[in-house]
C-alpha positions as CSV (number, residue, x, y, z in Angstrom):
1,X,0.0,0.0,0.0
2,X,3.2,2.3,0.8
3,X,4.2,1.7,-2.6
4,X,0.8,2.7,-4.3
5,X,0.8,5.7,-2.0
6,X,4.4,6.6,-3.3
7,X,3.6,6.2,-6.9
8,X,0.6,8.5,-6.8
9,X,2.5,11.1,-5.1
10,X,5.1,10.9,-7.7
11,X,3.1,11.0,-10.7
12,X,1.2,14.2,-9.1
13,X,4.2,15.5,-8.4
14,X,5.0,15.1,-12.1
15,X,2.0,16.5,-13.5
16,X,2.8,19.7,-11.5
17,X,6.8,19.8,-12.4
18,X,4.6,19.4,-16.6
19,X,3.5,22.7,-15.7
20,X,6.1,24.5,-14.1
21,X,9.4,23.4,-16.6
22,X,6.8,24.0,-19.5
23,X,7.2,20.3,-20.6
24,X,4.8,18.6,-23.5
25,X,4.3,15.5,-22.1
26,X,4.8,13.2,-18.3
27,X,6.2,9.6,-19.3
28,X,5.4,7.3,-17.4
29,X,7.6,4.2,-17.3
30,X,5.6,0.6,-15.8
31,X,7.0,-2.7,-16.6
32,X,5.6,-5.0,-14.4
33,X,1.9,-6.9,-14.5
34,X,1.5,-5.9,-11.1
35,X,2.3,-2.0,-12.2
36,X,-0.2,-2.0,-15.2
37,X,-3.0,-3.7,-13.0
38,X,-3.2,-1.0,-10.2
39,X,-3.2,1.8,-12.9
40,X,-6.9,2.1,-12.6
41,X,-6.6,2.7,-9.0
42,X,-5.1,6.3,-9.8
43,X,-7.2,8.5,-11.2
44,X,-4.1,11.1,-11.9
45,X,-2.9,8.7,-14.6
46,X,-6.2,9.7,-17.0
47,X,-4.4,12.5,-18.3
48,X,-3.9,13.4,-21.7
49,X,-0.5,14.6,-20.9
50,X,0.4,11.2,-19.5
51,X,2.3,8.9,-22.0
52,X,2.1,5.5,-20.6
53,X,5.9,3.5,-21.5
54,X,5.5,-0.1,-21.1
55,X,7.6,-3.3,-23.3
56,X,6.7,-4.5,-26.4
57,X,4.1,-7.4,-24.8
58,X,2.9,-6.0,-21.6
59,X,-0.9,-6.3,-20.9
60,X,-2.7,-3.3,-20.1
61,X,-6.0,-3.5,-18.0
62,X,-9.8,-2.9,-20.4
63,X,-10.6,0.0,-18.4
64,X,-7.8,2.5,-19.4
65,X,-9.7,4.0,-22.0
66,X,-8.8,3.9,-26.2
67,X,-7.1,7.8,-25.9
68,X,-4.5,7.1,-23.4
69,X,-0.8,7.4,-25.1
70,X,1.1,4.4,-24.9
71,X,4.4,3.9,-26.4
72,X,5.5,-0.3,-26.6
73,X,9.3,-0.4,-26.5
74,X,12.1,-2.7,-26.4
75,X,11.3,-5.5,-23.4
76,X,14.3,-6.1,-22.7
77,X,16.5,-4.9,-19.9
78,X,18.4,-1.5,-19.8
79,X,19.9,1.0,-17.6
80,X,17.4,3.8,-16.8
81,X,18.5,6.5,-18.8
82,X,19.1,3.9,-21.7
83,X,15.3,3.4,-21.3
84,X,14.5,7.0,-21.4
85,X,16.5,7.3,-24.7
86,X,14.6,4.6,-26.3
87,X,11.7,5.8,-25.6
88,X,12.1,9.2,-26.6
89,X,13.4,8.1,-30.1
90,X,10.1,5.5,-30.3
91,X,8.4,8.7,-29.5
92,X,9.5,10.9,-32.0
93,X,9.1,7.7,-34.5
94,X,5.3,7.6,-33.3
95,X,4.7,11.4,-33.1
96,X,3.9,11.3,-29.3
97,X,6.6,14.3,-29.2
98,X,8.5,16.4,-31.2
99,X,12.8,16.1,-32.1
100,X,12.7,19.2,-29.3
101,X,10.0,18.3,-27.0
102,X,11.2,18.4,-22.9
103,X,9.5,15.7,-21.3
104,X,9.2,14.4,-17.9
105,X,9.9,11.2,-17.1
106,X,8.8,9.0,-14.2
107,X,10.6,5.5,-13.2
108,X,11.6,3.4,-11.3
109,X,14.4,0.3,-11.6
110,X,14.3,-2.4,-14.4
111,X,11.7,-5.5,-13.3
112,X,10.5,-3.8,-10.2
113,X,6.7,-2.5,-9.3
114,X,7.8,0.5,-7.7
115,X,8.1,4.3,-9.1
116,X,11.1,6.2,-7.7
117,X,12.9,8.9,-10.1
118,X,11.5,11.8,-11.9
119,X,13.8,13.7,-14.4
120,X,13.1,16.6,-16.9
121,X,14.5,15.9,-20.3
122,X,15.1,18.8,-22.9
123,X,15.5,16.9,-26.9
124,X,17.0,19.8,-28.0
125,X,19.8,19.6,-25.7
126,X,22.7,16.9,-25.7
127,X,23.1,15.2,-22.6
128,X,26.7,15.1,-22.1
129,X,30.5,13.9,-24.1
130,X,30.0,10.6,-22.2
131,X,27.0,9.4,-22.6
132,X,25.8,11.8,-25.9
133,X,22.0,11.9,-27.3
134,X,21.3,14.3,-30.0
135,X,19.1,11.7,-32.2
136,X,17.6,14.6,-34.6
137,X,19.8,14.3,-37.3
138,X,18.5,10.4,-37.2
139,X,14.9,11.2,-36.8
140,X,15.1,13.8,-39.7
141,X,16.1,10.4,-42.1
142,X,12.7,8.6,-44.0
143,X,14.8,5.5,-42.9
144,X,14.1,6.2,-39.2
145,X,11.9,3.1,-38.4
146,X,14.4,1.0,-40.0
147,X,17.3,2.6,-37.9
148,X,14.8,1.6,-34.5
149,X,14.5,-2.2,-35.9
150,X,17.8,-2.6,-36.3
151,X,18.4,-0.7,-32.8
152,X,16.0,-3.6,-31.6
153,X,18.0,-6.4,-33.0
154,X,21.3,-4.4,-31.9
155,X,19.7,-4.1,-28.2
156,X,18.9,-8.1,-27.9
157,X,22.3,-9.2,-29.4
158,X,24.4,-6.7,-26.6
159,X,21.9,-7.9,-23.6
160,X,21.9,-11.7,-24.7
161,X,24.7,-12.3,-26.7
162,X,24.5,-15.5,-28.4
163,X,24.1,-18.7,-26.5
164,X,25.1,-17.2,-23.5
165,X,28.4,-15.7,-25.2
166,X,29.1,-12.1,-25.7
167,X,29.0,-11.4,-29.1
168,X,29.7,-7.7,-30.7
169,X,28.7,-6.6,-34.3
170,X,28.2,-3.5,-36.7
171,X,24.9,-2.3,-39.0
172,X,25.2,-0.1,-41.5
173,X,22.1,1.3,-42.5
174,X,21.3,3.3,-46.2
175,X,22.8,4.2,-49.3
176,X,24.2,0.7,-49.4
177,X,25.4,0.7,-53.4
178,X,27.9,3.7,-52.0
179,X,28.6,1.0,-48.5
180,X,29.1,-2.0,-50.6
181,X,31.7,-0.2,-53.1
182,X,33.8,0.9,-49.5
183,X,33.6,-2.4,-48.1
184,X,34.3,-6.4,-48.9
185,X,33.4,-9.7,-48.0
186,X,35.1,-11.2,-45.1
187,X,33.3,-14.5,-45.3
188,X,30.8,-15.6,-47.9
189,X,27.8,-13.8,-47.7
190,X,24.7,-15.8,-46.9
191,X,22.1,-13.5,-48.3
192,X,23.4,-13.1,-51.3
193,X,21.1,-14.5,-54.7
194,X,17.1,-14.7,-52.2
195,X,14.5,-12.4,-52.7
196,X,14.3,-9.0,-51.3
197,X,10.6,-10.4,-49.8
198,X,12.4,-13.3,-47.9
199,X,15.4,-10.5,-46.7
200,X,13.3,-8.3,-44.4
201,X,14.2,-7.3,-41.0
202,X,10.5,-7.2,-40.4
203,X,10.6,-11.1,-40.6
204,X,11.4,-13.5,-37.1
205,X,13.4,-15.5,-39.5
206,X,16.1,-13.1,-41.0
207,X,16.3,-11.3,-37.6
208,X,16.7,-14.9,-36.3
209,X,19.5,-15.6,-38.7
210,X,21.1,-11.9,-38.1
211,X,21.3,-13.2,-34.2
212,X,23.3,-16.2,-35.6
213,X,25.7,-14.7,-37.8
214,X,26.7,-11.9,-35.7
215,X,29.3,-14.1,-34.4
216,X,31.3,-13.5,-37.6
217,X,33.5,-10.9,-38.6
218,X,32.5,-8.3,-40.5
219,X,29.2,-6.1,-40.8
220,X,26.0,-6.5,-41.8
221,X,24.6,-4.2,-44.5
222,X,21.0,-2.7,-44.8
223,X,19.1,-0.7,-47.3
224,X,16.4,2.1,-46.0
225,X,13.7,-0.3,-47.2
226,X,15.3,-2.9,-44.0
227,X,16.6,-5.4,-46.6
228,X,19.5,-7.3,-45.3
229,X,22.0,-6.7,-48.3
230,X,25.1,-9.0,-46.8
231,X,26.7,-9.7,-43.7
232,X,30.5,-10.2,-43.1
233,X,31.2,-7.1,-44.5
234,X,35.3,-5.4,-43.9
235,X,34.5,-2.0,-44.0
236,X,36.9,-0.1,-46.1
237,X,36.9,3.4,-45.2
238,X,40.1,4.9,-43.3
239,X,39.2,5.4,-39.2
240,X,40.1,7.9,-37.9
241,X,40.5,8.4,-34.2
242,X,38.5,11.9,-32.9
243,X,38.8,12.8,-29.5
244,X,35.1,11.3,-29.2
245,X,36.1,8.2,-30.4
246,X,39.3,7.5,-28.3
247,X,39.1,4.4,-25.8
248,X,36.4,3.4,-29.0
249,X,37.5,-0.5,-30.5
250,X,38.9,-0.7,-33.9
251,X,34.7,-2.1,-35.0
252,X,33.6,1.3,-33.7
253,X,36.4,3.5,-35.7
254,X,35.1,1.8,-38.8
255,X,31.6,2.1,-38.6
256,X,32.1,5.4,-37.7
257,X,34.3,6.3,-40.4
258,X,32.0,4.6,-43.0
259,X,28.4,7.1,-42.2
260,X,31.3,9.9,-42.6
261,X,32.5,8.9,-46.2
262,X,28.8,7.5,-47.3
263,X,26.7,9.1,-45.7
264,X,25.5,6.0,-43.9
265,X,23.8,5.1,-40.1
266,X,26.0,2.8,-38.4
267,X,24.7,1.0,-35.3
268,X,27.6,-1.0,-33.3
269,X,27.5,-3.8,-30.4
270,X,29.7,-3.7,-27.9
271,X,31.4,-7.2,-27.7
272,X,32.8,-6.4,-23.9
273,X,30.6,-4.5,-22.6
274,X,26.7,-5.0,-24.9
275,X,26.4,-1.3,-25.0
276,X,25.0,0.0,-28.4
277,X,26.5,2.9,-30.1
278,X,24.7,4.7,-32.9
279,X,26.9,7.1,-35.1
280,X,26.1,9.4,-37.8
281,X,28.2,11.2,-39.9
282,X,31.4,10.4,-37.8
283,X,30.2,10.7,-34.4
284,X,28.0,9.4,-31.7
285,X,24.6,10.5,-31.8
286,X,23.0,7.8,-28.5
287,X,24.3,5.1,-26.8
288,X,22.1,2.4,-25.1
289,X,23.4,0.6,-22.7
290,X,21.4,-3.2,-21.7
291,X,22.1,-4.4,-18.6
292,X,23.3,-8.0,-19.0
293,X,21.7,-10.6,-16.8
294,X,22.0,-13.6,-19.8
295,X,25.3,-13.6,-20.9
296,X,28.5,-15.1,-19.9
297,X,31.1,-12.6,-20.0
């Protein structure tokens, strides 16, 4: 009952800060059955400005009405300002907010049913040289939902790894005749000669298969249309090391050297560590970080 009490005071608390920071919208973060169920029993969640933030899968109860905002995001596990991230880029993908909306954000740790943090977060700002998150340049592509499914695959393969085994891997997303002329095969490439239909990232299978063969070297290159154009990809392009990119893997210096010279979104697994880098045009634009729970490291 504490707990209930606790959470109500919080998300008043956050409806009033709404007002007084001159935000657009109060995001509520719940991941838990137990969470969703007692939403009913506060009547301060009804509110337009209210954006519920729950994973992919989560059951909400019948009687929160059709016009309540919910955003479904990646289930799995991440740190809390990881979470906020993601949600504010699956925002902007779903027009909930704008690339320069401030929201607030309410939340409380990963798999637990109580509420415990609120934060004000301005989208036109960038957060900090450690842990960057300027994502306009990203959402202002008409490749952005492809850049979030492959941030979805990205985010499963750095929590889980593969079989238990850390595994680290690169994406490089659009203008992939320009990719493909500044890279090479490493290994054969197994989706080389099927049909673009049977290539989709939309599809269990291929993201399935990507899961599988990011244990080889190279990269994995996609079109703006989510086709998987090869894996095992050596990227060609020069690195070069910026002062943004030091402590940064050789896998990282390439990727990000290859959205400089084409133009290109590269998304990049950590193999040590599972956290997710997204560069553009050289630099960091987010990084994600899931915490691992699955993986043997």
């Amino acid at each position: 009952m504490e707990a209930e009490k606790q959470k109500s005071i919080l998300i008043k608390n956050a409806l009033c800060l709404l007002e007084d920071s001159e935000s657009d919208k109060v995001f509520l973060f719940l991941n838990s059955d137990q969470t969703c169920n007692t939403l009913p029993e506060l009547e301060c969640v009804l509110n337009e400005k209210i954006v519920l933030v729950i994973p992919k899968h989560q059951e909400l109860p019948g009687c929160i009405g059709s016009e309540q905002i919910v955003i479904r995001t990646w289930s799995g596990n991440q740190s809390r300002f990881s979470r906020i991230k993601y949600a504010f880029m699956q925002g902007v993908l779903h027009d909930v907010i704008k690339a320069d909306s401030k929201v607030v954000c309410v939340l409380g740790p990963w798999g637990k049913n109580h509420l415990d943090t609120i934060t004000v977060h301005d989208l036109a700002l960038s957060w900090s040289e450690e842990f960057p998150f300027d994502p306009r340049s990203l959402i202002a592509k008409n490749y952005y939902n492809t850049i979030i499914a492959v941030v979805d695959i990205a985010l499963d393969i750095g929590a889980m790894g593969r079989e238990g085994k850390p595994v680290g891997t690169s994406f490089i997303i659009g203008n992939t005749e320009q990719v493909m002329h500044s890279s090479h095969q490493a290994v054969f490439n197994p989706f080389r000669g099927y049909a673009e239909e049977v290539r989709s990232i939309t599809s269990p299978e291929v993201v399935e298969s990507m899961m599988e063969l990011a244990q080889l070297d190279g990269a994995f290159v996609i079109s703006e249309e989510g086709i998987v154009e090869a894996a095992g990809r050596h990227l060609d392009a020069v690195s070069t090391v910026t002062r943004q990119l030091k402590g940064l893997g050789s896998r990282h210096r390439a990727a990000a050297s290859i959205t400089r010279h084409c133009e290109a979104i590269a998304v990049v697994v950590s193999e040590s560590t599972g956290r997710v880098i997204i560069f553009d045009n050289g630099t960091v634009v987010a990084t994600l970080q899931p915490v691992i729970s699955r993986r043997v490291v």
